[in-house]
C-alpha positions in Angstrom: 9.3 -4.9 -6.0 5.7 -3.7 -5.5 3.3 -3.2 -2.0 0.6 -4.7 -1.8 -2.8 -2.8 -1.4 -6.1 -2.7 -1.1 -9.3 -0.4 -1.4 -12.1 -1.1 -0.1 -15.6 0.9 -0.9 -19.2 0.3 0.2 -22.4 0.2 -1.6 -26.1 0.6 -0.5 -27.3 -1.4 -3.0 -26.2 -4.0 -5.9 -27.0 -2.1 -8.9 -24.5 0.6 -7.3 -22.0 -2.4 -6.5 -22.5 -3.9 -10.2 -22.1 -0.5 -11.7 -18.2 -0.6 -9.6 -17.5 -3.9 -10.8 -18.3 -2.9 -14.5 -16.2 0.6 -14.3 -13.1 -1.1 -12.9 -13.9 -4.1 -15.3 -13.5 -1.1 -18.0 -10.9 0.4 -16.1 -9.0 -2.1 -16.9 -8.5 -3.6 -13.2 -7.4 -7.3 -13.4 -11.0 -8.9 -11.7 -8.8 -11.7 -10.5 -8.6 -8.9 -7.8 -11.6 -8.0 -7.0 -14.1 -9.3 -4.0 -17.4 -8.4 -3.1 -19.8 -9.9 0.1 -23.0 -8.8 1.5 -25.5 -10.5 3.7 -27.7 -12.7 1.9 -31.2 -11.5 3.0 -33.9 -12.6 1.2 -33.6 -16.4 1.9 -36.9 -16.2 4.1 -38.8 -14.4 1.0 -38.0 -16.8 -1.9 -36.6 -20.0 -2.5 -33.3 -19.9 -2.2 -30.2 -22.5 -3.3 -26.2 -22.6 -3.0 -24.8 -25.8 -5.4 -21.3 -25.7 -6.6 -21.5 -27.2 -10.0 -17.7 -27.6 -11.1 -15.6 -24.5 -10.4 -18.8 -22.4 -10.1 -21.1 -21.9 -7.4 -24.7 -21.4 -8.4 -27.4 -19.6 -6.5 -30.9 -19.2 -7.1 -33.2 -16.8 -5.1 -34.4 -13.3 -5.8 -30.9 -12.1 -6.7 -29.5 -14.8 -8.3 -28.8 -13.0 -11.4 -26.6 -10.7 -9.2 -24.6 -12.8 -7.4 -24.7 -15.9 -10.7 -23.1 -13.0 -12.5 -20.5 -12.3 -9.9 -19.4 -15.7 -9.3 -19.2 -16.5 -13.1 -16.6 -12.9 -13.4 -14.5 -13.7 -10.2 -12.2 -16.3 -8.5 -13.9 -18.0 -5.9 -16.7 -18.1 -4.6 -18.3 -19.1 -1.1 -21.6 -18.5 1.2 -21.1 -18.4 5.4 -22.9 -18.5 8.2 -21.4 -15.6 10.3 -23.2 -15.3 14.0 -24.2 -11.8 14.9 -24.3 -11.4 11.0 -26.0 -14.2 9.5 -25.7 -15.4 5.8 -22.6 -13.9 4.0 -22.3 -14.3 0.3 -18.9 -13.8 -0.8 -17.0 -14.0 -4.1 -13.5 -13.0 -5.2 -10.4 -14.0 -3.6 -11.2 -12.6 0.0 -12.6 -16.3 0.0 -9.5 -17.8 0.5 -8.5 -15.0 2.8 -11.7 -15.8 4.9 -11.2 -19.6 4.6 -7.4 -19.0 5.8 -7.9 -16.9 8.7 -10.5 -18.9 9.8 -8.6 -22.5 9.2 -5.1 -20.4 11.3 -7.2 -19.2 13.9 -6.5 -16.0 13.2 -9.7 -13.9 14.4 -8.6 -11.1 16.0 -10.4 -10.3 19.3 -13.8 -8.3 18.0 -13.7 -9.1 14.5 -15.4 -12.3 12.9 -14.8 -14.4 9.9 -14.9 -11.5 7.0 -12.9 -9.2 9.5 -10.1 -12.1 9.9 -10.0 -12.5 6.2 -9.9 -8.7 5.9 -7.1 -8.2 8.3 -5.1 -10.6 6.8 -5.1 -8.4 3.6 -3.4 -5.4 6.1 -7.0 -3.4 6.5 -6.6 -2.4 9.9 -9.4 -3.8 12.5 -10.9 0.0 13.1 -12.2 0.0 9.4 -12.8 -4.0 9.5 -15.3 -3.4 12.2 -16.7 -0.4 10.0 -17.0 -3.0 7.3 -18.5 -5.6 9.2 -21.5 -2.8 10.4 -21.6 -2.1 7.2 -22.5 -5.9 6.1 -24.8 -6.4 9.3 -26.8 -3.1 7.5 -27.4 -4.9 3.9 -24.9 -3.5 2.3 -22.2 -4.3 -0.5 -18.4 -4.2 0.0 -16.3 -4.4 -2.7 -12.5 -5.1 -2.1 -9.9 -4.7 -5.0 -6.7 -6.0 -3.6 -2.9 -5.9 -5.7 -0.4 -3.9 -6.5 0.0 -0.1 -5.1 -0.6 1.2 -8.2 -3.3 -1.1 -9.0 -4.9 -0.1 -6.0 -4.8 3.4 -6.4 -5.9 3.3 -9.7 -9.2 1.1 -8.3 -9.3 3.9 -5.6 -9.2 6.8 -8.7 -12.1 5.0 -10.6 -14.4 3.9 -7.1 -14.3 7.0 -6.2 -16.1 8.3 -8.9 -19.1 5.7 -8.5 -22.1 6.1 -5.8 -20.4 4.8 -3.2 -20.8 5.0 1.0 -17.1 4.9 2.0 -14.3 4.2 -0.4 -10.9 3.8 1.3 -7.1 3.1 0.3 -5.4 0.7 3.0 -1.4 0.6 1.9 1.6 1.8 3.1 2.5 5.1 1.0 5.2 4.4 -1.6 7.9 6.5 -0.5 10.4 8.0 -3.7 14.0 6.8 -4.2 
């Protein structure tokens, strides 16, 4: 039987976060475990529009190619509007996390709506709240949640990209 685990690493900017999606795309990491959300903002310097056209979200603004490209790699996709925050664009499976916590009530005293979702995936809420300062300061954080040993190895090749913070939340797998 396998832990689940996640790792969690945080990027200044998107090339840096699309340069970690591709290595653990090469990596072989399954994407089907991989989220990424920042704060959407340039919506008051450009156009900018959210449509779901079938089971894909499209966005238009000055990084749509960014995010069009995420949401066309990962499951699920999803934009909030998180106070104290403001416009959160999310994509991956910490969607449904996010949608869950929020639909249980599950928001843990301090944390909002991407901390809920994130504590739900066992990160505990002192590193939540790290990740939520670091969305509130524009930048990228990329979650690869599954298996321990799919989370280590996502840990092994994150931390050899240009990252802020890159973390391993699991309990250690103890030897029989």
């Amino acid at each position: 039987m396998s832990t689940l685990a996640s790792v969690v690493a945080v990027y200044k900017t998107h090339e840096q976060a699309e340069l970690a999606v591709k290595q653990l795309q090469e990596g072989g990491i399954p994407m089907k475990n991989l989220s990424i959300a920042a704060r959407d903002t340039h919506t008051d310097e450009h156009v900018v529009g959210y449509y779901n056209a079938g089971d894909r979200m499209k966005y238009w603004g000055k990084m749509g190619a960014f995010w069009g490209g995420f949401w066309g790699l990962l499951f699920g996709s999803a934009m909030f509007a998180i106070p104290g925050i403001g416009p959160i664009l999310v994509a991956g499976p910490l969607v449904a996390w996010i949608v869950a916590g929020l639909e249980g009530a599950v928001v843990v005293g301090g944390v909002g709506a991407i901390g809920a979702g994130l504590v739900s995936l066992g990160i505990p809420k002192d590193s939540v709240i790290q990740y939520e300062v670091a969305l509130k300061s524009d930048h990228f954080v990329l979650v690869v949640n599954g298996s321990h040993d799919e989370a280590i190895e996502a840990e092994k090749i994150l931390s050899k990209t240009p990252h802020t913070s890159c973390e391993f939340h699991g309990a250690p797998v103890l030897a029989a």
